[in-house]
N, C-alpha and C positions, 0 to 999 in steps of 0.2 A: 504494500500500500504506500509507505513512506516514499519508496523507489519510485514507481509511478508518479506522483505526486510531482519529485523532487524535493522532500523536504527530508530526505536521508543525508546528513551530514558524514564524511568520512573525515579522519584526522591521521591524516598518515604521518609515522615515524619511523625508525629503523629498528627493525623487533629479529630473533634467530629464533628458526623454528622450531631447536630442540627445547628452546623453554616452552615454546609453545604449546608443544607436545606435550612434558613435562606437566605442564597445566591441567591442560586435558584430562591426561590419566589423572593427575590428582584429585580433581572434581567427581571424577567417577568412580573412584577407586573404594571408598569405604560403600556404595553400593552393591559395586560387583561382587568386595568380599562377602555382603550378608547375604549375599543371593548365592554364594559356592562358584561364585565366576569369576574367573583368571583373567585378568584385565591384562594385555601387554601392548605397546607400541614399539616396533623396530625406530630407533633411531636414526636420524641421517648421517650420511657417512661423512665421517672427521672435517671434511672439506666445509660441505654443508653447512655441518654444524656449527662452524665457525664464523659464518660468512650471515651478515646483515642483511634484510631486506627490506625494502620501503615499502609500507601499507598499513592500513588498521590493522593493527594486533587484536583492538578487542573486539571491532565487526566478526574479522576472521573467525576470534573463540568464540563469537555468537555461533559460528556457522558450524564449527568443530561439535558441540556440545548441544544443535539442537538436529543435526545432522543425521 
């Protein structure tokens, strides 16, 4: 709706996507465990993970976590 509109603000910054990650799992992780489910994400490799990207970090986690 926002997007259509245009009144979806983005704020882009420089974010790495192993925290991103990191996040993710974290957010969901004390659910998986009470439900007997093994939560893992493969990491990105060294490079990756090292390396900045420009964009909404927290649109993105919106999109990770309703995903």
């Amino acid at each position: 709706e926002r997007i259509d509109s245009g009144r979806l603000v983005l704020v882009p910054a420089p974010f790495r996507v192993g925290r991103l990650m990191r996040d993710a799992v974290a957010t969901f992780a004390g659910v998986a465990k009470s439900k007997g489910v093994s939560l893992v994400a493969v990491p990105p490799d060294r490079e990756l993970g090292k390396q900045a990207f420009l964009g909404d970090a927290r649109r993105l986690q919106q999109c990770l976590n309703n995903g």
